[in-house]
Structures are given as structure tokens and as C-alpha cells.
C-alpha positions in Angstrom: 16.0 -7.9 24.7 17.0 -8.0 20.8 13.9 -8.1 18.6 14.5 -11.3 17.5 14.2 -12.0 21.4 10.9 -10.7 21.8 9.6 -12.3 18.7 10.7 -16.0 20.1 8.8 -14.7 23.3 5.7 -13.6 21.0 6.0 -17.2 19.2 5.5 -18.8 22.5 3.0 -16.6 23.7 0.5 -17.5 21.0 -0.2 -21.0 21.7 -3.1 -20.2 21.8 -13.8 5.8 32.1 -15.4 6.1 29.5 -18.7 7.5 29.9 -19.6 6.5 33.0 -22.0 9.3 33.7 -23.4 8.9 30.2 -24.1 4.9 30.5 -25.7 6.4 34.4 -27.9 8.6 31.9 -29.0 5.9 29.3 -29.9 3.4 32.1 -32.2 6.3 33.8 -33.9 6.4 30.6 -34.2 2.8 29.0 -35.5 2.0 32.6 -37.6 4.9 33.1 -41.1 3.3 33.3 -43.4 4.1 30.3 -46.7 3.5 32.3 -48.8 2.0 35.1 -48.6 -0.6 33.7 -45.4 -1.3 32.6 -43.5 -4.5 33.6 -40.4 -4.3 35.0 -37.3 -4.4 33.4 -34.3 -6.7 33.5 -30.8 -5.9 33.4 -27.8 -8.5 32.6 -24.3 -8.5 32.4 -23.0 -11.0 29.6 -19.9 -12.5 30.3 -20.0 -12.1 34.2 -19.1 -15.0 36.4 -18.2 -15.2 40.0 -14.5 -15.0 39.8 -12.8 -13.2 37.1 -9.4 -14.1 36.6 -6.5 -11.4 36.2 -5.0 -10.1 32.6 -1.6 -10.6 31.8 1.4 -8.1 31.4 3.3 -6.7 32.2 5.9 -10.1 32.3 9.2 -10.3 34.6 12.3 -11.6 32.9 14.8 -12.7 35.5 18.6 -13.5 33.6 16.8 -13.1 30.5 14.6 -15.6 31.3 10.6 -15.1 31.0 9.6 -15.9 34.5 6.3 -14.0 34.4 5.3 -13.8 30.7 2.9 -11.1 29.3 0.4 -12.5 26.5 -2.3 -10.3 24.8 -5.0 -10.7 21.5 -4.7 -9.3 18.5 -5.8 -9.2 14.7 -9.1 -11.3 15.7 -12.9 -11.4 16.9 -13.8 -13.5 19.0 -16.4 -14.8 22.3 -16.2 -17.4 25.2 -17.6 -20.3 24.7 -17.1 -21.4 28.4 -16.2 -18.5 30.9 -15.5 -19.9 34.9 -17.5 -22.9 33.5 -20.8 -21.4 32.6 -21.8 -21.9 28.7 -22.6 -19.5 26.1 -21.8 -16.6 28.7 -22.1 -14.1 25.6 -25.2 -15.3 23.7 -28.8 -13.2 24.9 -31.2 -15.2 26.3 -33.7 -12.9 25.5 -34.3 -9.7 23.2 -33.0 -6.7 24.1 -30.5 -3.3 23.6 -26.4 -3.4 24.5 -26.5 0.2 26.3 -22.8 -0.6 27.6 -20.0 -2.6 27.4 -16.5 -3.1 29.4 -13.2 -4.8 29.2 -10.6 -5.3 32.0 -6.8 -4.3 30.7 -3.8 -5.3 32.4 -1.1 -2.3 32.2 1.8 -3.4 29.7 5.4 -2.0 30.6 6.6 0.7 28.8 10.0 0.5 29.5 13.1 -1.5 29.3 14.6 -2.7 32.2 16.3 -5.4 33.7 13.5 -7.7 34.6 11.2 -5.8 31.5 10.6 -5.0 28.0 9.2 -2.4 26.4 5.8 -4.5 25.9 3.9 -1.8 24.6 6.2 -0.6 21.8 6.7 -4.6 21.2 2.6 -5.1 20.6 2.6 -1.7 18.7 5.2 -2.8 16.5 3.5 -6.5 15.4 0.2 -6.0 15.7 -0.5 -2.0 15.1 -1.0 0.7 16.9 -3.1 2.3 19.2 -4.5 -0.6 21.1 -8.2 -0.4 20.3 -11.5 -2.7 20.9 -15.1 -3.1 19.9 -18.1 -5.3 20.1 -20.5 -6.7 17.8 -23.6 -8.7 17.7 -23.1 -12.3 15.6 -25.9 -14.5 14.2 -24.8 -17.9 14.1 -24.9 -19.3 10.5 -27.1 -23.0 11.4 -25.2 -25.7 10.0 -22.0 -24.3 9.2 -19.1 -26.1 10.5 -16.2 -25.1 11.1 -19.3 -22.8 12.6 -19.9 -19.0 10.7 -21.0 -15.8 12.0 -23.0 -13.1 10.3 -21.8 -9.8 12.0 -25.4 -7.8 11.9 -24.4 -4.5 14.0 -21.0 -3.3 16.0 -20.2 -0.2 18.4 -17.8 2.6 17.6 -14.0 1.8 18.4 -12.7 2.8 21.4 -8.8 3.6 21.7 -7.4 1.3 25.1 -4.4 3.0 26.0 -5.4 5.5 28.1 -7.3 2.7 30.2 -4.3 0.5 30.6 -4.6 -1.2 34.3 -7.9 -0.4 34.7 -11.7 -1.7 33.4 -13.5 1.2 31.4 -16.7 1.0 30.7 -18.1 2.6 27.4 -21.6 3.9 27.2 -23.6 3.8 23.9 -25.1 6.8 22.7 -26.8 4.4 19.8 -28.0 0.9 22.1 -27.1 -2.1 20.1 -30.4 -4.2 19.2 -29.6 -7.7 20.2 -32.4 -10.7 19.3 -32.5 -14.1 21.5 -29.7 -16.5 20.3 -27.6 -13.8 19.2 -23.8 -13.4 20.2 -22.0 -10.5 22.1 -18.4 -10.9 20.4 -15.4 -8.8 21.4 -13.0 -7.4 18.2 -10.0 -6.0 18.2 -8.4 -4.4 15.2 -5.0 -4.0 16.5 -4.6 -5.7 20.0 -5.7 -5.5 23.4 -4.1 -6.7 26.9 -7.2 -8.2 28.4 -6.1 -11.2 28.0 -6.0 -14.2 30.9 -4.5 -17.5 29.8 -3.4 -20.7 31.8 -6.6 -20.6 33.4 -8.5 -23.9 34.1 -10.1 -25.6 31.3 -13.5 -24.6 32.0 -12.5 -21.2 30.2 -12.7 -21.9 26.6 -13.1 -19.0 23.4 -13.7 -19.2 20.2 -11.9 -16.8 17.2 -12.5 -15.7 14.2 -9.5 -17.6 12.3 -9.4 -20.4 9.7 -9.1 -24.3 11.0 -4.9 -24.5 11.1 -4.2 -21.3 11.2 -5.0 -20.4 14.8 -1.4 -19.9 17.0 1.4 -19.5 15.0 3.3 -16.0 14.6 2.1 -15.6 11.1 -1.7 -16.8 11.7 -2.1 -14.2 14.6 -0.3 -11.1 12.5 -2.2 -12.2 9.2 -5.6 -12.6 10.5 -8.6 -10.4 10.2 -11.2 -9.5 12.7 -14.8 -9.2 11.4 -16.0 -5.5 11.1 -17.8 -5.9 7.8 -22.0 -5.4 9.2 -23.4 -8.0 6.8 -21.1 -10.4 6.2 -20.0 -14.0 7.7 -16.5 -15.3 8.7 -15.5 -18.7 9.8 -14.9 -18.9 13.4 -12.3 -22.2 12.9 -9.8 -21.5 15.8 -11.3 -23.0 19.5 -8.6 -22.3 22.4 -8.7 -23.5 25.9 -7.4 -22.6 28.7 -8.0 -18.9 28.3 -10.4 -16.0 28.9 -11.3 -12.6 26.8 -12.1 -10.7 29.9 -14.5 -8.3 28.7 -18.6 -7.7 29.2 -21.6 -6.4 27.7 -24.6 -4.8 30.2 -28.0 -6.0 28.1 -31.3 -4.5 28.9 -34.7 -6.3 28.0 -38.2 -4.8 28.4 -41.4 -7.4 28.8 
């Protein structure tokens, strides 16, 4: 497949472990009681639902013709608004830390065959290299609209390639403090296959792009996820249909 090819596939496409003994450790200790008379803790996993659907990639091409097609994010922050039909899956209903955080990745082909494309080398190419991901905790902005987000702490990046097909889960040595309200939002620098699309309609995110700019070739290479701590971005782009497949384990002590 030529690269103009692959960039008429990309065109379509856009309309729209680590440290799993440490996270083991962090749990022992946030949980650890502190006294007698110390309530009991509560643990929650933000974004979980009952069925998670698969990520795309890698796609099948059959006579070059995209029969299975593989679809990824890129350039953008963003959270669920409706995951498997349940609202606000990413916002804390209490207060609380972020000890740990995962994100299931589909496993891009690497090679170029007759029913593939080198997907990987294609996503490096447009969006930037290595794939990479992080979280960070949003503050809605009351009133805005198109709605704004203040981004008021974030984890380290993690690199995603050497996780490709599987769902790592990444301990923080440094919890994240997360007050009631707050969002748990998913951004990714460069891109990142955990991406599930023509899913039903009760799967809806929002990202951090401006109103009109949200699926075109050009609005997904140009745009610019929020990693500045302190500072707001409009959130203008709503897409249905679709599902960041990642989560955020969220502790709370009484």
C-alpha cells in the first residue's frame, strides 16, 4: 500500500506490566489500617463496565480492499462520557488518591503483507513516535460551553509499545489526589491503539479539540493534548459510537 493509500485509509479512519508488584505494594499500604478504629476503605475502578469491547488493529485488507480496518487516537485528551451506557464513568464520586491506572492495546502489524500494512510505522510516521499515554485529573470549568477543563495534576508518561496486545497496568509511586466531581482523562501525546469504534451508541467520549475541527486528517495531526498542570482547554469535539478503553483504580478513606 502506497502512502498516499494509507493516508485515504487514515482519512476514513478518523470519522470520528508495568509495575504490577509495585501497584500490589501501594495498595498494601494505602489500605493498611491506621487504627482500631479506622473505617474501611473503598476501592473503585473508573471506567469499568460489564463488557468491554475489543481495540482495533491490526486491519485485513483483502484485493486492496480494507475489510477489517485498524483505527487508533492520537494528538488529543480526552474521557467517556457514556461507557457500555453508564454516565460520567471517569468522574470521582468521592475524594480520593489514583494509585494505578490501565489501558487495554490492541497489537498493530508491523509488517507488510498481502492482507497488511505496516500500521505501526504508518501511526509513527503521522502522529509521532513512540506510542505513549498518560492520565490526568480535569476540573470542569462551570458554565463554559463548548465545556473547559482545568488540568490540576497528571502521571508520568508511559511508553505503549512494548505492551502492544496486552493491558498494562502502571503503578504510581506519587498517588494522584482526586476531589469529588473531578475527571479521570486519558492523554496521549503521540498515539495509542486502544481504541474501539463502531460500538453501540451508548459509548460516547468527549476530546480535547475545538468545535469543527474534530475528524478531519489535519484536525487530528494538528491538535494538542492538555499537559500544561494549570491550565484550561476547550473540550469541543463529542464522538459517538466509540470507546477510549482505559481505567483508573481510585482509593478513598472515610
Amino acid at each position: 500500500m502506497t502512502p498516499a493509500q494509507r493516508t485515504s485509509r487514515f482519512d476514513r479512519a478518523w470519522a470520528p506490566i508495568a509495575a504490577g508488584g509495585c501497584l500490589l505494594a501501594i495498595l498494601a499500604a494505602v489500605l493498611a489500617p491506621a487504627g482500631a478504629d479506622s473505617a474501611p476503605l473503598r476501592v473503585l475502578t473508573l471506567g469499568q463496565t460489564a463488557e468491554t469491547p475489543p481495540a482495533s488493529c491490526p486491519g485485513k485488507i483483502v484485493n486492496n480492499v480494507e475489510i477489517t480496518p485498524c483505527r487508533v487516537e492520537g494528538h488529543v485528551t480526552g474521557f467517556q462520557a457514556v461507557a457500555d451506557g453508564v454516565a460520567q464513568p471517569y468522574e470521582a464520586p468521592f475524594e480520593g488518591k489514583v494509585v494505578a491506572w490501565s489501558i487495554t492495546l490492541a497489537k498493530p502489524s508491523t509488517t507488510e503483507t498481502a492482507t497488511t500494512t505496516n500500521e505501526v510505522a504508518f501511526f509513527n510516521e503521522f502522529l509521532g513516535q513512540p506510542a505513549e499515554a498518560r492520565i490526568g485529573i480535569l476540573r470542569t470549568i462551570e458554565g463554559s460551553n463548548p465545556p473547559q477543563y482545568k488540568l490540576v495534576r497528571q502521571s508520568p508518561l508511559e511508553v505503549l509499545n512494548p505492551y502492544f496486545g496486552s493491558t498494562p497496568v502502571f503503578a504510581l509511586a506519587h498517588p494522584l489526589t482526586v476531589l469529588t466531581g473531578q475527571i479521570v482523562a486519558l492523554t496521549i501525546p503521540t498515539w495509542a491503539p486502544m481504541f474501539a469504534f463502531n460500538v453501540s451508541a451508548e459509548n460516547t467520549w468527549r476530546g480535547s479539540r475545538l468545535p469543527e475541527h474534530c475528524a478531519s486528517k489535519e484536525d487530528i495531526q494538528g491538535g494538542h493534548p492538555q499537559q500544561g498542570v494549570g491550565k484550561t482547554k476547550t473540550y469541543g469535539c463529542y464522538y459517538s459510537n466509540a470507546r477510549l478503553l482505559y481505567t483508573a483504580t481510585l482509593v478513598k478513606k472515610p
